[in-house]
N, C-alpha and C positions, 0 to 999 in steps of 0.2 A: 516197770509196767509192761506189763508182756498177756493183759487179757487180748480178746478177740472184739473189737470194736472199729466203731469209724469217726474217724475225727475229721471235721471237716472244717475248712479257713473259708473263710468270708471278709471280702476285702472293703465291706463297710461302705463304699462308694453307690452302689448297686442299692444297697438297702438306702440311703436317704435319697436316692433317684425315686424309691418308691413309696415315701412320705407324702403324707397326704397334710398340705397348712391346715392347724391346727387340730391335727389326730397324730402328730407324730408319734407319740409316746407308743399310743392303739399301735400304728404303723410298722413300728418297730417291733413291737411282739409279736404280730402277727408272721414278723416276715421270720423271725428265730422261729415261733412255733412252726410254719413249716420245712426247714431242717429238723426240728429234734422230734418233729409229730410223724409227719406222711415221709421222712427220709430216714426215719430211725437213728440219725446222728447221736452217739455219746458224750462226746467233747466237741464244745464250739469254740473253737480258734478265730475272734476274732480281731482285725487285723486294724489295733488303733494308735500305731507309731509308726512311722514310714520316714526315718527313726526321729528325724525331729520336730516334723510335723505331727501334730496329733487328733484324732476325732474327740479325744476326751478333754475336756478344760485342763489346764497343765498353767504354773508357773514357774514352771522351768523349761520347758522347749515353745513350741506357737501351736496353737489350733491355729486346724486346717480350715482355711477362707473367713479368718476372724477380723481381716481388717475392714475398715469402712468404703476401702475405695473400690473402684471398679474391675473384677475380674471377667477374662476371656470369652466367657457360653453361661448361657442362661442358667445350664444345668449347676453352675457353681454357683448361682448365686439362689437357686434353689436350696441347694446343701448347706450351703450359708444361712437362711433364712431360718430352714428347719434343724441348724443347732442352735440359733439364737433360740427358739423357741422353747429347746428343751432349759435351755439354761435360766428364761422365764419363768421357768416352771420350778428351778429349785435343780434341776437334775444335770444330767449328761448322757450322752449315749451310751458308755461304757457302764455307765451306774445301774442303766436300764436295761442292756445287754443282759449284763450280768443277774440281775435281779429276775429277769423272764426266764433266763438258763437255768437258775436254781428253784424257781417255780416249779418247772420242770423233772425237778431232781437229778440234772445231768452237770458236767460239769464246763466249768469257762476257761479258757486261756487268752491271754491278752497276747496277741504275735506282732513281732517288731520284725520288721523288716530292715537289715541289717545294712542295707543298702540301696537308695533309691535315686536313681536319674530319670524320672518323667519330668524336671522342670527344665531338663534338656529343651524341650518342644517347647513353643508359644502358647499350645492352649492349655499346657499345664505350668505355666510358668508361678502360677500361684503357689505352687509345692513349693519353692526355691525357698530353703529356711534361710533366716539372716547370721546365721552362723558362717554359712556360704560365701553370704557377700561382705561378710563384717572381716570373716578373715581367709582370705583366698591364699596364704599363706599354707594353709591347712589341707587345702587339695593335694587329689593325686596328681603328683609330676610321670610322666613319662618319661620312659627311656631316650626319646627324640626331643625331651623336651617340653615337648603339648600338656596343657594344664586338661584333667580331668574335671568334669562334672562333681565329681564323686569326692566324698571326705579321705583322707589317708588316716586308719588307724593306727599309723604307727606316731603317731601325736597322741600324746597326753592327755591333752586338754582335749582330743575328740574323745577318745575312751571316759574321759570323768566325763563330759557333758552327758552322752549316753547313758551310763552308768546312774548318775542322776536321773535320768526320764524312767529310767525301768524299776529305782528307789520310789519313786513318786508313786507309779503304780501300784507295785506291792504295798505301799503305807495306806495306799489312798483308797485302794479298792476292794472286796471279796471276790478277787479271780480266784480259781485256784491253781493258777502259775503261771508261767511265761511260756512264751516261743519266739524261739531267734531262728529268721527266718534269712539264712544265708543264699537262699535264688532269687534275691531281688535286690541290687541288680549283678550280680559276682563281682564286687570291686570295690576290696579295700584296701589292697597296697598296689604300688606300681608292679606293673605286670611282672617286670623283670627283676622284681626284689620279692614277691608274694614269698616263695618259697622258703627265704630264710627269714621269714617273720613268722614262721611256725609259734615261737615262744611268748608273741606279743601274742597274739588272739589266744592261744592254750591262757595264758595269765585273765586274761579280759573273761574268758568263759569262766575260767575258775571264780572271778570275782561274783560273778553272775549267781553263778550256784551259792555261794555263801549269803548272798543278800537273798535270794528266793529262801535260805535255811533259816537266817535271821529274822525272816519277815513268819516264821510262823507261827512262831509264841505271840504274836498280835491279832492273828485271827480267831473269828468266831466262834463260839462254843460249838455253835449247829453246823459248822463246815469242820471237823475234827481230821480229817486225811491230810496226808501230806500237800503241799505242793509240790506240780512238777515242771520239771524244764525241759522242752520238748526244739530239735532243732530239724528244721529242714536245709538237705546238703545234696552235692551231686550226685547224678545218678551213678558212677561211681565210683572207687577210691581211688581211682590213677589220677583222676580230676580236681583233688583237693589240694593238693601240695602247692598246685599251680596258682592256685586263690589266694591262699596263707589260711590255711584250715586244715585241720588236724583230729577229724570225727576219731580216731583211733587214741587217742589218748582219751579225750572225751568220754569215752564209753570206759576205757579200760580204768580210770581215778573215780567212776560214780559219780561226773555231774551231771550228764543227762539220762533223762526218764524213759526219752524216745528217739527214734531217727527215722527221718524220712527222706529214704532216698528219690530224687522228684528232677525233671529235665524241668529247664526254665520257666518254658510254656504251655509244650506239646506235650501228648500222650506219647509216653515209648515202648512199647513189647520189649525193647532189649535192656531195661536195666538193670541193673547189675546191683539185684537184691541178695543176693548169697556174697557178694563181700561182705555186707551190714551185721548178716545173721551170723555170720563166722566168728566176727567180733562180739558180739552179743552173746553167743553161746556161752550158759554158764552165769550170766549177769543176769539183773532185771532190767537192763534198755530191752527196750520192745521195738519191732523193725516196720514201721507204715509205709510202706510202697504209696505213688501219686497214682492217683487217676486225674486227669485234666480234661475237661470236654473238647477241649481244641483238637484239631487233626492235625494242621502241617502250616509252615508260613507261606502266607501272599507271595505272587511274584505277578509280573506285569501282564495284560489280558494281551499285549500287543504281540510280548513274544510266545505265548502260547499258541498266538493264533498266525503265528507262521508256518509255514510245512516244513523246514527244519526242526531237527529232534532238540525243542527249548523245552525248560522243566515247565510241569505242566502244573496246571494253578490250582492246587488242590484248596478249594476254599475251607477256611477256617470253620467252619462252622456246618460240617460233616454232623453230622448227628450220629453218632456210633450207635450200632446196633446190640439188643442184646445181647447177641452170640460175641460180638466184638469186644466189647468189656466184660466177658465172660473167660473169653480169651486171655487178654492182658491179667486178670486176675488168675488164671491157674498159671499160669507164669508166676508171677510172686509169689503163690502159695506151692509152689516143687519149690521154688528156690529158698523158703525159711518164711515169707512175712508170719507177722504175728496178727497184722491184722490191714486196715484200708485206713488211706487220706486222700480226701478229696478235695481238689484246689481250684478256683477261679468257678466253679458251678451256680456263682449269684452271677456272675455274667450272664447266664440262661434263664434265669428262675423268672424275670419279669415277663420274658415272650414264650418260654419254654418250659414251664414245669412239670409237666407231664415226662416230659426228657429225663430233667432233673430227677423226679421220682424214678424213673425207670432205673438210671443209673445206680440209684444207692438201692434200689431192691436186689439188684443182682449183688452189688458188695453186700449186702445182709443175709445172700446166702452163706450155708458153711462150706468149706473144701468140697467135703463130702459133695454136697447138692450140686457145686459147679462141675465135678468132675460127670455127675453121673448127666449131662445135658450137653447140645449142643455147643459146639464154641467156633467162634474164629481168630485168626491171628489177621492182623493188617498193619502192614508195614510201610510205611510211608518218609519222605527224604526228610522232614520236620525244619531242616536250620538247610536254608540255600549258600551257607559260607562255608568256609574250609572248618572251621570247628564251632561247635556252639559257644552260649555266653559262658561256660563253666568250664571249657577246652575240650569237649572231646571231638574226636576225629569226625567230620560228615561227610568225609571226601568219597567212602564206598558205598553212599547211600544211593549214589547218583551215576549210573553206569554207563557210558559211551562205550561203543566200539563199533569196529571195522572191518574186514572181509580178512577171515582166519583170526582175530582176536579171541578169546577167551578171560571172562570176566566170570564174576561172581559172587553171588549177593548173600548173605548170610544172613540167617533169622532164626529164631530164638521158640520155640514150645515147650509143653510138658506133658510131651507125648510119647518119651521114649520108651520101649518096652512096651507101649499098647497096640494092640491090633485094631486098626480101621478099620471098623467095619462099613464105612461110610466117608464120602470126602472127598473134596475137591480143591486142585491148584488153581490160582487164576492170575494171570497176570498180563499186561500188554507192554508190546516191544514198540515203541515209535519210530517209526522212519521204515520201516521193513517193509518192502514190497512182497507179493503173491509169487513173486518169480524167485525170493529169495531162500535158502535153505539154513535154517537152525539145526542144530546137535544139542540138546539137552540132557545135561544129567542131574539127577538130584543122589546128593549124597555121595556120590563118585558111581552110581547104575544109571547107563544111559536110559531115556526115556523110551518108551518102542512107541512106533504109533499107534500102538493097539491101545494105550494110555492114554492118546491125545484125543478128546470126547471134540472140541470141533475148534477150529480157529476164526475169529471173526475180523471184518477188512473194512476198515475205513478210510478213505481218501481224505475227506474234509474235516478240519477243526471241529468239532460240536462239543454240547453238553451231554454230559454223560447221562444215562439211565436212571429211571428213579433211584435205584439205592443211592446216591451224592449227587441230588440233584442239585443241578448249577455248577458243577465240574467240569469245567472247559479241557478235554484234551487235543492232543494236536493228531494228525494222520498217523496207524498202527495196524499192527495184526493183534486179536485178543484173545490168548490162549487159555482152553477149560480142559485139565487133566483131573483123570480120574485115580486119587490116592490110593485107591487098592492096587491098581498095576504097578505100581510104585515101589522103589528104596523106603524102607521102613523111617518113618521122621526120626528125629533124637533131641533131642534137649538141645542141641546146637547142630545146625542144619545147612548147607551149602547147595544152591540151586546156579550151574556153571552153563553158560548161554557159547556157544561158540558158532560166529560166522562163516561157515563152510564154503559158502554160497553168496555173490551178489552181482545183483547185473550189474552190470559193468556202466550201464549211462546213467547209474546213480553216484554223484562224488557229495557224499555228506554221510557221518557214523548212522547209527541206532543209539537208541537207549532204550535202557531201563531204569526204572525209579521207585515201582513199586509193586508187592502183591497181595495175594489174599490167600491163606490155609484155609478150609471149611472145613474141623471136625466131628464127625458123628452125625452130619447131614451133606448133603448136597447142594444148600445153601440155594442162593438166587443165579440162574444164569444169566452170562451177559448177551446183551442185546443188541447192543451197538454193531451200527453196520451189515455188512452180508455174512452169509457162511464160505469157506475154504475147504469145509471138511474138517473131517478129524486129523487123515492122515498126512505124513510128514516123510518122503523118506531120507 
């Protein structure tokens, strides 16, 4: 599969949040028809095994909040209510999914999520399938010992159990295929054994592909195309070994359709979409790069609002601008996608759909259209730990330093070889005094200050300016350089901070954590604070 489309996952929860008693079925259409109508969406991913929990009636895994007793929040016993209703009705939510989606004339996939610990928490403890607690046996053991949340598929009897729920689907349903969705939650063998169970999950996906082949001599006249098996993996291939996942053999035997390389949660500019397409080249896997509406993880308002340089709270819920996801997408399209996946965007769609639209218009333009318009890159630290949930490194996302250090933040465009006619750096240093001196180079060419358009001074914590309203940062200088003075970008780009300069009655580093490219405009300047001037010497 390698057209130019967007497929978008819909985690199903969101949608009977916004059932109305007794119009569910209505409800439910309505809520698909605005992905495949005012979003353009091709294939709807959605998202009805989490893996043994299910939205769809199943007798072989449990529907999700189907017992009679009393769960957590109201809102489960809403979602409770309005599946009993559909099943009143003769139906299911998958049934009706699917049924609305080929109204439509687009197509469905049923996505399993390959991995889930939300009944970690109290208020989702209604997730916890009784497979969990019948045989705890079957968890992941750790290396120290500690029992996981999480199933270990290197058990038998977890692979047949699963294996059976995605048999059920295929028999039961007109999808037309699966997706196995390995970023929810990365954990199925113990951490320190993942690597040498490459052969267990290669065998498991193989199986997989064989029942979606099996299952298509049973579909419908009117649904004639293949089925596909479409897998979301990490963002990129240094990451998978570490899981017990092995997208590389996967693509190179022809079981999957599609890959989407996607960070857990966040939106990332840096993924590493051209390992995907390398392996693909030559194949029909097709390469879906994530967009995620989310910006960055939470961290505490208390340490933001220190004057020491503490990471700063980039709230979640950053609304990206068009330029911005304009940005991340000429990024996947230099680097090979074939086309967009959009993940977690029913999060938005009840308070936010105007967002929501905004975002899948820009994906529905072509390369062409994104290239010839403005764009921005935004880079933000996403995971506050030393590696995210799928291992990759976040240790340089987050820069300290101190009088004479040299650090350096590395960021990703698809701009190499074009001339700027327009454009702007931006980024703020925390903890930097007025009295302090930076050396800036981009690219290995010092900055001159005939580049630096002005630097702004804030003493006090606040919220940032309308663009991320509600952005708490802590006391900075915030630097606006003008990209024509500048070292030419490149496709992989190094912006190197060195403290030449500090007063001496400051004893606490700087940071840096984040910035902003604006290409082919000059974007919004920032506001925050006073001016320092441009210059710097």
């Amino acid at each position: 599969m390698r057209d130019r489309l967007i497929i978008c996952n819909d985690d199903g929860i969101q949608m009977l949040h916004h059932c109305a008693p007794g119009r569910v079925d209505e409800s439910i259409r309505s809520w698909v028809d605005f992905f495949l109508q005012q979003c353009h969406v091709d294939i709807f991913a959605f998202c009805t095994a989490f893996p043994d929990k299910t939205h769809h009636e199943t007798t072989v895994g449990e529907r999700y909040v189907q017992t009679a007793g009393p769960v957590p929040s109201q809102s489960q016993l809403h979602n409770r209510l309005a599946l009993d209703e559909l099943v009143a009705a003769g139906t299911d939510i998958l049934e009706v999914v699917t049924d609305q989606v080929h109204q439509r004339d687009k197509k469905i996939l049923a996505s399993i999520r390959m991995s889930d610990v939300h009944h970690a928490s109290d208020l989702y403890k209604a997730m916890a399938p009784a497979i969990l607690r019948e045989h705890p046996e079957w968890r992941i053991i750790q290396q120290d010992g500690s029992q996981d949340v999480a199933l270990d598929y290197s058990h038998e009897e977890v692979r047949q159990h699963r294996l059976a729920i995605l048999e059920e689907i295929l028999t039961g349903y007109s999808v037309d295929g699966l997706e196995l969705d390995f970023m929810r939650s990365c954990r199925y063998f113990p951490a320190h054994e993942a690597s040498n169970r490459l052969p267990v999950m290669n065998d498991f996906v193989r199986q997989i592909r064989g029942l979606v082949d099996a299952s298509q001599a049973n579909r419908q006249t009117d649904r004639p195309s293949q089925r596909l098996l479409g897998v979301r993996v990490p963002p990129s291939l240094a990451e998978c070994p570490g899981l017990g996942l092995d997208p590389e053999t996967w693509i190179r035997e022809g079981w999957v359709d599609y890959v989407v390389p996607a960070d857990f949660m966040w939106l990332d500019y840096g993924t590493q979409v051209e390992d995907y397409a390398r392996l693909c080249e030559g194949t029909d896997c097709g390469v879906y790069p994530c967009l995620n509406p989310f910006a960055a993880e939470w961290v505490n308002h208390r340490a933001v609002n220190a004057y020491t340089p503490n990471p700063v709270n980039f709230n979640r819920r950053v609304f990206f601008s068009d330029e911005q996801i304009r940005g991340c997408l000429r990024n996947y399209d230099e680097r090979g996608a074939d086309g967009v996946y959009t993940f977690n965007f029913c999060c938005e769609t009840i308070d936010n759909p105007s967002f929501v639209e905004a975002v899948h218009a820009v994906a529905a333009e072509s390369p062409q259209q994104r290239r010839s318009k403005p764009a921005s890159y935004f880079f933000l630290p996403i995971w506050r730990h030393d590696q995210s949930p799928s291992g990759a490194d976040q240790k340089s996302r987050t820069l300290r330093f101190g009088p004479h250090d040299q650090v350096t933040f590395r960021f990703r465009t698809a701009e190499a070889g074009r001339e700027v006619s327009a454009g702007r750096l931006r980024f703020r240093v925390y903890n930097l005094h007025e009295q302090d001196r930076l050396q800036l180079q981009l690219n290995g060419q010092v900055i001159g200050a005939e580049a630096i358009i002005d630097r702004r001074k804030t003493n006090i914590h606040v919220a940032a300016d309308t663009r991320y309203a509600g952005m708490h940062v802590p006391p900075h200088i915030a630097y606006e350089i003008d990209l024509c003075q500048c070292a030419p970008l490149a496709h992989d780009n190094e912006l190197c901070l060195t403290l030449v300069e500090r007063d001496p009655l400051i004893d606490s580093d700087c940071m840096l954590e984040a910035i902003e490219v604006d290409v082919g405009w000059t974007g919004t300047p920032q506001t925050v604070g006073y001016s320092l001037g441009g210059a710097e010497s």
